[in-house]
PDB file of N, CA, C, O and CB in Angstrom:
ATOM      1  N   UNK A   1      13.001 -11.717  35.894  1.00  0.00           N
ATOM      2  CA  UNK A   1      11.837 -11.080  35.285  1.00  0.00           C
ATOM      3  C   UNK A   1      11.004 -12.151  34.577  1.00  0.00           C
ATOM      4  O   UNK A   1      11.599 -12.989  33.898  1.00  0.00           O
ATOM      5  CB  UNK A   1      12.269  -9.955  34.287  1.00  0.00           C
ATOM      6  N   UNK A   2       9.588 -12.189  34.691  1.00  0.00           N
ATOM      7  CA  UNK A   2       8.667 -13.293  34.239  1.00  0.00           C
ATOM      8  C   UNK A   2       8.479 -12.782  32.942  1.00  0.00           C
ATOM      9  O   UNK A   2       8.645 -11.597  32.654  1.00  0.00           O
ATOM     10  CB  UNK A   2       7.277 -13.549  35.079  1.00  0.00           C
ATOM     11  N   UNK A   3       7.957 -14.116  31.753  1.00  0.00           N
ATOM     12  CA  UNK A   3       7.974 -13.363  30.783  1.00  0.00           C
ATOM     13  C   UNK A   3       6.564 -13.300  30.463  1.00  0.00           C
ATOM     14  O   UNK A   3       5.656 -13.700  31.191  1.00  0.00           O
ATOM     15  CB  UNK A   3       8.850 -13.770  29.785  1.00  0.00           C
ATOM     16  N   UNK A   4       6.425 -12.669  29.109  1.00  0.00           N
ATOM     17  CA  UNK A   4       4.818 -11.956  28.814  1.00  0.00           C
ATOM     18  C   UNK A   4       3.542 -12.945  28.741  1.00  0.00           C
ATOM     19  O   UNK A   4       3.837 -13.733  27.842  1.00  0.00           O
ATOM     20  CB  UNK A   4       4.795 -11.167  27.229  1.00  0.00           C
ATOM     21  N   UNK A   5       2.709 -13.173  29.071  1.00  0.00           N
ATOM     22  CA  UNK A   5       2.242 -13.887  28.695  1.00  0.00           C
ATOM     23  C   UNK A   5       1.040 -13.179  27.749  1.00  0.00           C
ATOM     24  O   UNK A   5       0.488 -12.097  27.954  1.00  0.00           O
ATOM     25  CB  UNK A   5       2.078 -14.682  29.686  1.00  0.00           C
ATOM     26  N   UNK A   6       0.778 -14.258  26.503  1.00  0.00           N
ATOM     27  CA  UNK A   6       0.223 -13.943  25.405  1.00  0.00           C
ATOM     28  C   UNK A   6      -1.381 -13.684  25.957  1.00  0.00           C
ATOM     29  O   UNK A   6      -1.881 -14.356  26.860  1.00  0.00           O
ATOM     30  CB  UNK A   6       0.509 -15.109  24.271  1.00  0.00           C
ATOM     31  N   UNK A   7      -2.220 -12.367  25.098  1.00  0.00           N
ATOM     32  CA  UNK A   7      -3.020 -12.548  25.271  1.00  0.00           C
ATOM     33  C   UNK A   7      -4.246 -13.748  24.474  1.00  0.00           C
ATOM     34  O   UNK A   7      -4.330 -13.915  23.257  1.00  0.00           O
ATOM     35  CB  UNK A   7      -3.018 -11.506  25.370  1.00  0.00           C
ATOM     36  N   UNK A   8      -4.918 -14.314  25.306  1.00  0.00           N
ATOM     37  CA  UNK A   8      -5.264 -15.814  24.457  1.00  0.00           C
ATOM     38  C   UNK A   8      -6.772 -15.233  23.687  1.00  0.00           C
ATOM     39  O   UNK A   8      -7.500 -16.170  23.358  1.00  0.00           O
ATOM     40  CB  UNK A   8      -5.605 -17.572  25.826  1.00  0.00           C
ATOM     41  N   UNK A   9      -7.155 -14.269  23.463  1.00  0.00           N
ATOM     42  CA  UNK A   9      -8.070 -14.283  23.063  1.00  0.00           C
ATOM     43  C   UNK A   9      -7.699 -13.469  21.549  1.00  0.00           C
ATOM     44  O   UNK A   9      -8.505 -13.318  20.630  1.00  0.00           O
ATOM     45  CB  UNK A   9      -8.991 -13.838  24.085  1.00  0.00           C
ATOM     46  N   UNK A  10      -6.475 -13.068  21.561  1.00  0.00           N
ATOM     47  CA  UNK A  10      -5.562 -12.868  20.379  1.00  0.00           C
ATOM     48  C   UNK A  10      -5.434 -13.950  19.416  1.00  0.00           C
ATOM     49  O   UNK A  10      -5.885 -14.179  18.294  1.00  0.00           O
ATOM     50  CB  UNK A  10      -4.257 -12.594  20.819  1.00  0.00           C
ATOM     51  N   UNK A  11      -4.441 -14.706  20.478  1.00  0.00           N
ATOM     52  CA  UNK A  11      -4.150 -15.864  19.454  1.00  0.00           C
ATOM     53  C   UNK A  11      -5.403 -16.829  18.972  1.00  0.00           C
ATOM     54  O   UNK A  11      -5.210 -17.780  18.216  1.00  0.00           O
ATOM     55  CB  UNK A  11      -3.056 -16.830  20.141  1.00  0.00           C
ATOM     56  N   UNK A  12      -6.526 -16.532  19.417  1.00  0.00           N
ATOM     57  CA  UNK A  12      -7.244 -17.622  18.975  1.00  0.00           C
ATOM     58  C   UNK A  12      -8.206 -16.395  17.578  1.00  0.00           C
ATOM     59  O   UNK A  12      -8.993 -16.996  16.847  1.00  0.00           O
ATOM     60  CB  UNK A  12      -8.335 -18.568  20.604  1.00  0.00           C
ATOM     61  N   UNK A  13      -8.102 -15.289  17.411  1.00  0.00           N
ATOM     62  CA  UNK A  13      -8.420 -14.742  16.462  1.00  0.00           C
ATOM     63  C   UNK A  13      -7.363 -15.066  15.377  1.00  0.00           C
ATOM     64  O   UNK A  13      -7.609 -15.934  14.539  1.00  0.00           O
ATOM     65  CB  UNK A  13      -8.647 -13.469  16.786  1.00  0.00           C
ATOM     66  N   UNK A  14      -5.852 -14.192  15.373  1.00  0.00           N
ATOM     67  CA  UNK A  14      -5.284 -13.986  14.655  1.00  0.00           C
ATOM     68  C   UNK A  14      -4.359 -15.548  14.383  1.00  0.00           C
ATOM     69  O   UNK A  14      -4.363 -16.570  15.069  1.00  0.00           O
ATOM     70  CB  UNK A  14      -4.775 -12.728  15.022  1.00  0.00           C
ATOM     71  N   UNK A  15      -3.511 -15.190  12.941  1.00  0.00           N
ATOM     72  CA  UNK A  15      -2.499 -15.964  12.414  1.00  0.00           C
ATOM     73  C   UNK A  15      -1.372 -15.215  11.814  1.00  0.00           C
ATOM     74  O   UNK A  15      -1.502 -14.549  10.787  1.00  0.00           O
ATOM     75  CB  UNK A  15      -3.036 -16.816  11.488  1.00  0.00           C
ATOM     76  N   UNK A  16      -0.324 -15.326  12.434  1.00  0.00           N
ATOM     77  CA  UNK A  16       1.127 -15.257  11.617  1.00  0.00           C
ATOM     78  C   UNK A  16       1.051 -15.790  10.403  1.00  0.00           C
ATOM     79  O   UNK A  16       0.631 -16.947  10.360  1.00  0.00           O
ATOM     80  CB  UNK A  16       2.294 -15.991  12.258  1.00  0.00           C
ATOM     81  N   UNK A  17       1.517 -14.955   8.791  1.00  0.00           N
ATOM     82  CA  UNK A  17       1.948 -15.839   8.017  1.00  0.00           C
ATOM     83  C   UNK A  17       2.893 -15.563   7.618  1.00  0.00           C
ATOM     84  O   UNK A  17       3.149 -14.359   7.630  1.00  0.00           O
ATOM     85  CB  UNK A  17       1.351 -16.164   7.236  1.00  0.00           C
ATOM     86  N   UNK A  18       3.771 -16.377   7.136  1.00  0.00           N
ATOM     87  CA  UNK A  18       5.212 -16.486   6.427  1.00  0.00           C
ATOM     88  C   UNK A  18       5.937 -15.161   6.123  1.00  0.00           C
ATOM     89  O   UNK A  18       7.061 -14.934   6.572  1.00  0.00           O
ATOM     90  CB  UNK A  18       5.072 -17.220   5.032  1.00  0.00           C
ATOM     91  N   UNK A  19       5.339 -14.395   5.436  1.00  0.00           N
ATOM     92  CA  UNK A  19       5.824 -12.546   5.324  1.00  0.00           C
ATOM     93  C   UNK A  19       5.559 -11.884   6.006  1.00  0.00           C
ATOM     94  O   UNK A  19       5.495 -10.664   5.853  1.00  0.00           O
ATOM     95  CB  UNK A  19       5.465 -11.677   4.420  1.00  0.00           C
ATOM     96  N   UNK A  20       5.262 -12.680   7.234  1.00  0.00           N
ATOM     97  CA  UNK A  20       4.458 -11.471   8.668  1.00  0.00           C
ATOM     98  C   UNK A  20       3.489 -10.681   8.583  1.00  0.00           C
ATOM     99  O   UNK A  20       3.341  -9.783   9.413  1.00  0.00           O
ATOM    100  CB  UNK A  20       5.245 -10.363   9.217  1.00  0.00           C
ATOM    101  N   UNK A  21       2.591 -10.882   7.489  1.00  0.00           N
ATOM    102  CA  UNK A  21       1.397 -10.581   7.296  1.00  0.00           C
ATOM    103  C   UNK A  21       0.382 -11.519   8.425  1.00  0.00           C
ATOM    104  O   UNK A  21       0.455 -12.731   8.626  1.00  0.00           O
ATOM    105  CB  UNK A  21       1.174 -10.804   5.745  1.00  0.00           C
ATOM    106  N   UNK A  22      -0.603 -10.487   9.093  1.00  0.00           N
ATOM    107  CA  UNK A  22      -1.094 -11.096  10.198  1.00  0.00           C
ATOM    108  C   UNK A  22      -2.892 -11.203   9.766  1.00  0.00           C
ATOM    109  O   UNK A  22      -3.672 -10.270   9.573  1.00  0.00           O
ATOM    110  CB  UNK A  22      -0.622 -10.103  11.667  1.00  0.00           C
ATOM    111  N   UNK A  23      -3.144 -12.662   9.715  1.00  0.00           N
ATOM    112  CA  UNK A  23      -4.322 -12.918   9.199  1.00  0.00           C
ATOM    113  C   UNK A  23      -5.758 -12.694  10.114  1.00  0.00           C
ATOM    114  O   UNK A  23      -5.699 -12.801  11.339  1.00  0.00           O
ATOM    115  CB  UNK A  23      -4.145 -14.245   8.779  1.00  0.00           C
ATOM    116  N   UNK A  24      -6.298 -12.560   9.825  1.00  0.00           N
ATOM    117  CA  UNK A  24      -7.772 -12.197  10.407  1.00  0.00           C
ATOM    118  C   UNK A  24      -8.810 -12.637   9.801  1.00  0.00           C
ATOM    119  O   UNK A  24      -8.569 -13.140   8.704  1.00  0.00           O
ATOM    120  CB  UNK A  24      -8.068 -10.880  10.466  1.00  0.00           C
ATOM    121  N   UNK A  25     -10.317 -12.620  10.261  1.00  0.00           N
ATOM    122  CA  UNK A  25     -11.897 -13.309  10.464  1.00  0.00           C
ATOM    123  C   UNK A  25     -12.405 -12.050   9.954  1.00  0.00           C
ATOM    124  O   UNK A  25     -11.909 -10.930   9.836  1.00  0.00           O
ATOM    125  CB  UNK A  25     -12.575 -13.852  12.217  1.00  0.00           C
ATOM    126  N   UNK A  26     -13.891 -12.711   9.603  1.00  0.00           N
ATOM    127  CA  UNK A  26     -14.319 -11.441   9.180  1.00  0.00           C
ATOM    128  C   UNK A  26     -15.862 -11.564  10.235  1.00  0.00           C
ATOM    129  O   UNK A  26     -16.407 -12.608  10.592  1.00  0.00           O
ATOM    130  CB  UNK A  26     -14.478 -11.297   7.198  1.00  0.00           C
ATOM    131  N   UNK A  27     -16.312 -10.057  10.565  1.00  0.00           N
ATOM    132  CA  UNK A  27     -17.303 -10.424  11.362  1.00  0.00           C
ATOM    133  C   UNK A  27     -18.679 -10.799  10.166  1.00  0.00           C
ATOM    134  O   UNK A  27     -18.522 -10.673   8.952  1.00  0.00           O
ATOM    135  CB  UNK A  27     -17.551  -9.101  12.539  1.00  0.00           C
ATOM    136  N   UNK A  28     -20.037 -11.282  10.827  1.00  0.00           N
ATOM    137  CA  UNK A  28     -21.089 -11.715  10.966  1.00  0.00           C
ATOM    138  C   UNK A  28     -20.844 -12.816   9.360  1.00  0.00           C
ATOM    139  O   UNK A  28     -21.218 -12.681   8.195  1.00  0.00           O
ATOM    140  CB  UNK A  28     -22.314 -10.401  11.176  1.00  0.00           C
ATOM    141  N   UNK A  29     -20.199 -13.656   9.942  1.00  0.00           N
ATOM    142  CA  UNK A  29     -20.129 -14.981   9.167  1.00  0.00           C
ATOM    143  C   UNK A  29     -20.946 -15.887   9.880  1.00  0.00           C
ATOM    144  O   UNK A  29     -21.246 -16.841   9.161  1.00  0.00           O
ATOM    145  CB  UNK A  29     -18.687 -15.583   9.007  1.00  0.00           C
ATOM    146  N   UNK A  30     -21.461 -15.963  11.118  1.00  0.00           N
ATOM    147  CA  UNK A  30     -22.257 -16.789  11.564  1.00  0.00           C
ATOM    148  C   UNK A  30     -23.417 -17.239  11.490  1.00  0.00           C
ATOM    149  O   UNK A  30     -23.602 -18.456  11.445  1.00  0.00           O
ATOM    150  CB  UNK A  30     -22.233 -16.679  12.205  1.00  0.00           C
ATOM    151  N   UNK A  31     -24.283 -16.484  11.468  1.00  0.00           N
ATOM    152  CA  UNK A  31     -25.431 -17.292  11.167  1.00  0.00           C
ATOM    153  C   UNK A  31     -26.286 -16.238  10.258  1.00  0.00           C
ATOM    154  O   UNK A  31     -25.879 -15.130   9.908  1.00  0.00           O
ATOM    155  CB  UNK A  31     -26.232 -17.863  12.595  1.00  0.00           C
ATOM    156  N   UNK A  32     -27.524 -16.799   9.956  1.00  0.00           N
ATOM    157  CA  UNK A  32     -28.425 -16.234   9.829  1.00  0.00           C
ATOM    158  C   UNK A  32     -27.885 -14.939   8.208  1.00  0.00           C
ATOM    159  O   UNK A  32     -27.981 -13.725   8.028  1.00  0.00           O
ATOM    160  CB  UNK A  32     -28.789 -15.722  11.492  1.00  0.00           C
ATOM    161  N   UNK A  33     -27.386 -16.023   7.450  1.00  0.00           N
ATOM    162  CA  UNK A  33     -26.660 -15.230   6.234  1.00  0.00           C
ATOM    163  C   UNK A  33     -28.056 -15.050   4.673  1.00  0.00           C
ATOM    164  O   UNK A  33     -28.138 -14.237   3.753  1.00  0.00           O
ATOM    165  CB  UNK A  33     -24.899 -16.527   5.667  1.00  0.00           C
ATOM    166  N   UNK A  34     -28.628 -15.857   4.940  1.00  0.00           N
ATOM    167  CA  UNK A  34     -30.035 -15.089   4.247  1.00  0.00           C
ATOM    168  C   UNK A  34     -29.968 -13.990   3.606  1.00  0.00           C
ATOM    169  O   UNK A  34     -29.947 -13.880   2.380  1.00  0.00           O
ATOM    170  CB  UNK A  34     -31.028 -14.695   5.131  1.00  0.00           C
ATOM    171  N   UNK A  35     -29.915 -12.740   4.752  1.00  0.00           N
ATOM    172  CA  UNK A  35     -30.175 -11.575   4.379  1.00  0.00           C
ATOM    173  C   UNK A  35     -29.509 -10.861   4.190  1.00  0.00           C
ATOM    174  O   UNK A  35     -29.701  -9.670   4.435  1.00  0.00           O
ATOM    175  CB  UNK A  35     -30.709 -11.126   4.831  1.00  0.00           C
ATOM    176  N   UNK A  36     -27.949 -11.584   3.419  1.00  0.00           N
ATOM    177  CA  UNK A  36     -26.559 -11.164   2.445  1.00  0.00           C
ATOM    178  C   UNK A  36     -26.923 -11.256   1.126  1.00  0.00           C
ATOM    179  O   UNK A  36     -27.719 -12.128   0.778  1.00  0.00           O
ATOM    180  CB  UNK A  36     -25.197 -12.151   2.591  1.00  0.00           C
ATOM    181  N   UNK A  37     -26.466 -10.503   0.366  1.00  0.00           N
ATOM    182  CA  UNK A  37     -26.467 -10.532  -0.916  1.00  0.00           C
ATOM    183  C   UNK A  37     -24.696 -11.727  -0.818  1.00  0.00           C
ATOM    184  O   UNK A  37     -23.796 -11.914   0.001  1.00  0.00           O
ATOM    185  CB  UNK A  37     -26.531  -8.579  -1.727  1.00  0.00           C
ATOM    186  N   UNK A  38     -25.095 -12.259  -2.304  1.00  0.00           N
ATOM    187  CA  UNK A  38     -24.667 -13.517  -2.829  1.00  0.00           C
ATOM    188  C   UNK A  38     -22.955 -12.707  -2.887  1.00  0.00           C
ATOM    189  O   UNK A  38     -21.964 -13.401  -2.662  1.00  0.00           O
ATOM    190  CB  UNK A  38     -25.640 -14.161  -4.553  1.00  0.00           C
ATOM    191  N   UNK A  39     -22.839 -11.397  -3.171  1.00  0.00           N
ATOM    192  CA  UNK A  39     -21.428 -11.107  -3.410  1.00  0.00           C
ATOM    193  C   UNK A  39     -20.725 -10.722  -1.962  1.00  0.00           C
ATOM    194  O   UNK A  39     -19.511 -10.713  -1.759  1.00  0.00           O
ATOM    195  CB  UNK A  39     -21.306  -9.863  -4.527  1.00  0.00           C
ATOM    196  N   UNK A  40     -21.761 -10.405  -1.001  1.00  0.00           N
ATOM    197  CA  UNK A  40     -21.393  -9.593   0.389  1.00  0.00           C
ATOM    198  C   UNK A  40     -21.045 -11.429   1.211  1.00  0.00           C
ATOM    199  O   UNK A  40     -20.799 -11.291   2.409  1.00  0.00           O
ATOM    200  CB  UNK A  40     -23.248  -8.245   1.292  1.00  0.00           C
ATOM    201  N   UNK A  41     -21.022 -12.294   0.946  1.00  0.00           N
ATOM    202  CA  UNK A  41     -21.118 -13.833   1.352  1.00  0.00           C
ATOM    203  C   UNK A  41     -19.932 -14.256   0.738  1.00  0.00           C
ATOM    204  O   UNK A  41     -19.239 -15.007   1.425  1.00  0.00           O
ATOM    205  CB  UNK A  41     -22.463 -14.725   0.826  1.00  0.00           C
ATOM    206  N   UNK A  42     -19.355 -13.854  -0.824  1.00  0.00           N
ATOM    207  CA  UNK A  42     -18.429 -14.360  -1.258  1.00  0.00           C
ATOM    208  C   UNK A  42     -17.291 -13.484  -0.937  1.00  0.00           C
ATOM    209  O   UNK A  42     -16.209 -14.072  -0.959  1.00  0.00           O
ATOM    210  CB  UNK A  42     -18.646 -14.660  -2.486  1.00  0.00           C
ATOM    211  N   UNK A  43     -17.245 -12.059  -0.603  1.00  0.00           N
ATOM    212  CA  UNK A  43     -16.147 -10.895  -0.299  1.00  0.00           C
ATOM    213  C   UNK A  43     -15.786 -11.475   1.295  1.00  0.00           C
ATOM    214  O   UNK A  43     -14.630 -11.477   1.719  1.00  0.00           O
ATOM    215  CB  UNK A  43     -16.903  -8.966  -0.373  1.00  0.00           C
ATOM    216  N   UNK A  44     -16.753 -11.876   1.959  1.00  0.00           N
ATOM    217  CA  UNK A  44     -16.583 -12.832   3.398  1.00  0.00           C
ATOM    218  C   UNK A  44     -15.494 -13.619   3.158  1.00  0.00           C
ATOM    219  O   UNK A  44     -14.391 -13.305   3.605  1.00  0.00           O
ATOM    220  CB  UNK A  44     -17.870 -13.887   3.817  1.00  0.00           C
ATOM    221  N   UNK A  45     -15.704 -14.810   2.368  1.00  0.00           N
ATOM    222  CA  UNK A  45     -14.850 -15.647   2.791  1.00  0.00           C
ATOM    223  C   UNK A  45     -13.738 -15.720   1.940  1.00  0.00           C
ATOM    224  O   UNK A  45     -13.201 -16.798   1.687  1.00  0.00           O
ATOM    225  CB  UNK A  45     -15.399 -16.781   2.986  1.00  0.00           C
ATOM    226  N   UNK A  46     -13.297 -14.493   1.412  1.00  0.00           N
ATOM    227  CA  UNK A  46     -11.991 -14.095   1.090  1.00  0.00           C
ATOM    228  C   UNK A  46     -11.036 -13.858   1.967  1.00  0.00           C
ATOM    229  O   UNK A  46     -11.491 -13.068   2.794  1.00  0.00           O
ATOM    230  CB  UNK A  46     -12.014 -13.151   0.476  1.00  0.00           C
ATOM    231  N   UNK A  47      -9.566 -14.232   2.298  1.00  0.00           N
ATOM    232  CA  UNK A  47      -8.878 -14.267   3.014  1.00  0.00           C
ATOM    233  C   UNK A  47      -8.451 -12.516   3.450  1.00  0.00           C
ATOM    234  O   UNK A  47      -8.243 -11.665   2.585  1.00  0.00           O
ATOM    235  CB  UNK A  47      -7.978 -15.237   2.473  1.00  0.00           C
ATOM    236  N   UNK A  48      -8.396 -12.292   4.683  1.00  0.00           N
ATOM    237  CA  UNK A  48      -8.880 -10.943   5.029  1.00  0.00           C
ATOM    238  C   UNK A  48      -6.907 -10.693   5.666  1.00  0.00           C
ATOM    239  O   UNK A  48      -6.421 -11.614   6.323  1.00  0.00           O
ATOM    240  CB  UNK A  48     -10.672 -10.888   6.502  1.00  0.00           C
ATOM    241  N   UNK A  49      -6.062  -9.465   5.370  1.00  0.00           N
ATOM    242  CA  UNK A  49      -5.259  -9.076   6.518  1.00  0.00           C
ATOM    243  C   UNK A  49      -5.274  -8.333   7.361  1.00  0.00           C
ATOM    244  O   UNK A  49      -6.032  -7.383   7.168  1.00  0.00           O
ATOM    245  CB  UNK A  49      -4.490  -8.851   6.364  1.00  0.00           C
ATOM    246  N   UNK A  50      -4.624  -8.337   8.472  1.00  0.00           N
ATOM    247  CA  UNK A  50      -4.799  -6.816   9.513  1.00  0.00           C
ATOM    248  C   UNK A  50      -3.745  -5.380   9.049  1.00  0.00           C
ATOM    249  O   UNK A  50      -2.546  -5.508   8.799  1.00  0.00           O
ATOM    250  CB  UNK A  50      -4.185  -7.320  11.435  1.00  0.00           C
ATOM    251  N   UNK A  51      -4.226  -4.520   9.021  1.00  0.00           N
ATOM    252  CA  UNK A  51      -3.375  -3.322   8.547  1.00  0.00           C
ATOM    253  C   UNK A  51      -1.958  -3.148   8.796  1.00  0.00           C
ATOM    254  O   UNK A  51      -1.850  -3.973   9.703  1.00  0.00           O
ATOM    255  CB  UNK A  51      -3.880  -2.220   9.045  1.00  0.00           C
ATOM    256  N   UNK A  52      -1.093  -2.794   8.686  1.00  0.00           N
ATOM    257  CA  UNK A  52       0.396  -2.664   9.211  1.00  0.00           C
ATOM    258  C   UNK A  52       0.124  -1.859  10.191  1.00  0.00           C
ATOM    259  O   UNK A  52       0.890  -2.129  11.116  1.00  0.00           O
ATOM    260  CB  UNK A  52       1.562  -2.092   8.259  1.00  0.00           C
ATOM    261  N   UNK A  53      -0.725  -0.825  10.523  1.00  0.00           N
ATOM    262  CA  UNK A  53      -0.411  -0.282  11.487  1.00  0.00           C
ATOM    263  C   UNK A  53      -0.798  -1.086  13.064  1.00  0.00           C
ATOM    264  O   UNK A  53       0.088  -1.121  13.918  1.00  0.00           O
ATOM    265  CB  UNK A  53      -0.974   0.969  11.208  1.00  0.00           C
ATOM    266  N   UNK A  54      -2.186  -1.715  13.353  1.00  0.00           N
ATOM    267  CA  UNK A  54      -2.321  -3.085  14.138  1.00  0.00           C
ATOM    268  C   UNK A  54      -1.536  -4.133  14.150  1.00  0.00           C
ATOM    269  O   UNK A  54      -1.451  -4.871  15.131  1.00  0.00           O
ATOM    270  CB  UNK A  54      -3.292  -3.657  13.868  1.00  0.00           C
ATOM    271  N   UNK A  55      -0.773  -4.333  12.877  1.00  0.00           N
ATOM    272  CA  UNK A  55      -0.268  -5.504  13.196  1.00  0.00           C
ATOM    273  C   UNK A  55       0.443  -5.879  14.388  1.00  0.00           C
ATOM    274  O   UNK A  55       0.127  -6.749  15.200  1.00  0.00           O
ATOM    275  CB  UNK A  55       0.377  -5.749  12.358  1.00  0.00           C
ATOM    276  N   UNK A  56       1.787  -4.855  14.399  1.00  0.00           N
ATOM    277  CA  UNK A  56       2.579  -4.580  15.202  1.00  0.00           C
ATOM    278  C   UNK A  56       1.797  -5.077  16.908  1.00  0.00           C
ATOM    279  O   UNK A  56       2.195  -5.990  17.631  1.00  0.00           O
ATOM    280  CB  UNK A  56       2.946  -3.001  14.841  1.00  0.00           C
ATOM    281  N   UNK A  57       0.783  -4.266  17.134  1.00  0.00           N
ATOM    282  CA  UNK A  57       0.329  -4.099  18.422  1.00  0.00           C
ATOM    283  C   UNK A  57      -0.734  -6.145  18.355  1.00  0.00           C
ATOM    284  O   UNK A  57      -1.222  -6.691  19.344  1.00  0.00           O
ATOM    285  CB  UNK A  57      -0.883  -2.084  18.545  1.00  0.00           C
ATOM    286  N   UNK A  58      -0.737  -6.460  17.558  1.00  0.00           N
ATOM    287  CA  UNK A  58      -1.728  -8.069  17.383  1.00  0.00           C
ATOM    288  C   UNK A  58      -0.072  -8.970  17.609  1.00  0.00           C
ATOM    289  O   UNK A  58       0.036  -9.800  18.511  1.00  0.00           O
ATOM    290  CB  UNK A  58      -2.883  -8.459  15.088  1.00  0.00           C
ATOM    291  N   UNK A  59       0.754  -8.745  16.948  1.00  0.00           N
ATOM    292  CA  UNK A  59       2.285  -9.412  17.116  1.00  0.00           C
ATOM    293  C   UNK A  59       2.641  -9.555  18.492  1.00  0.00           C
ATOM    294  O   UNK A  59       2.827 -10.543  19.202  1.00  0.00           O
ATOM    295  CB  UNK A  59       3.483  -8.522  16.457  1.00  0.00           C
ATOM    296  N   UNK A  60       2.698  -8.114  18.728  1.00  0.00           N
ATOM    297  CA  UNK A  60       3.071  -8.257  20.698  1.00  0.00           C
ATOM    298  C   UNK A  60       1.859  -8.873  21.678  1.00  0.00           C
ATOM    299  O   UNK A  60       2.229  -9.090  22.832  1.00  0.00           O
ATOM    300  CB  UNK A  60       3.312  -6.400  21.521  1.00  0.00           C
ATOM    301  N   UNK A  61       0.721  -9.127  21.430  1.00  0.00           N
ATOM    302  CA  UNK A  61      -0.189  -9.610  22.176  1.00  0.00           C
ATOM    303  C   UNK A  61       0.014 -11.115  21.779  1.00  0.00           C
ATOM    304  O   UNK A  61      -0.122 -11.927  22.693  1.00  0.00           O
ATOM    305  CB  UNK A  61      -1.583  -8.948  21.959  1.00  0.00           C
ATOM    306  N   UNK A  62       0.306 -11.560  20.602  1.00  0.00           N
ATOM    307  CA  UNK A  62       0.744 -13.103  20.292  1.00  0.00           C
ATOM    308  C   UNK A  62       1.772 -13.545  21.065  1.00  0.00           C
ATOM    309  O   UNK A  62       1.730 -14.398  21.952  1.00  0.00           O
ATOM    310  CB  UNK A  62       1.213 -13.356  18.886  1.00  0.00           C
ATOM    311  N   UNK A  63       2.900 -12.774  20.589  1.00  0.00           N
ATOM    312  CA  UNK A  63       4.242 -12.971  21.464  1.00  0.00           C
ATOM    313  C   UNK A  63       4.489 -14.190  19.877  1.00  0.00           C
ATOM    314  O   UNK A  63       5.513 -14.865  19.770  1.00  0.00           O
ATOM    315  CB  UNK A  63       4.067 -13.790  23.743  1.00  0.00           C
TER     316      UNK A  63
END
């Protein structure tokens, strides 16, 4: 039996960390941030997790 192969567009979003808390991005960090308020820019680049209930299903697509 072959084994799973990871989906790669997973792993290049997500991160495993140490308590198996599975890390995540936040969307429209890219450009054109102007027309953010100064606190909606700083709540951004706060370190974000994925819910327990996704995790599970982001874990098996990592492998």
């Amino acid at each position: 039996m072959p084994k799973m192969k990871s989906v790669k567009g997973a792993v290049k979003r997500f991160k495993v960390k140490k308590n198996g808390q599975v890390k995540r991005g936040t969307a429209f960090r890219s450009h054109i941030l102007t027309k953010q308020d100064a606190a909606t820019r700083r709540t951004q680049n706060s370190p974000k997790v994925v819910s327990k209930v996704d995790a599970a299903n982001i874990k098996a697509m990592i492998n």
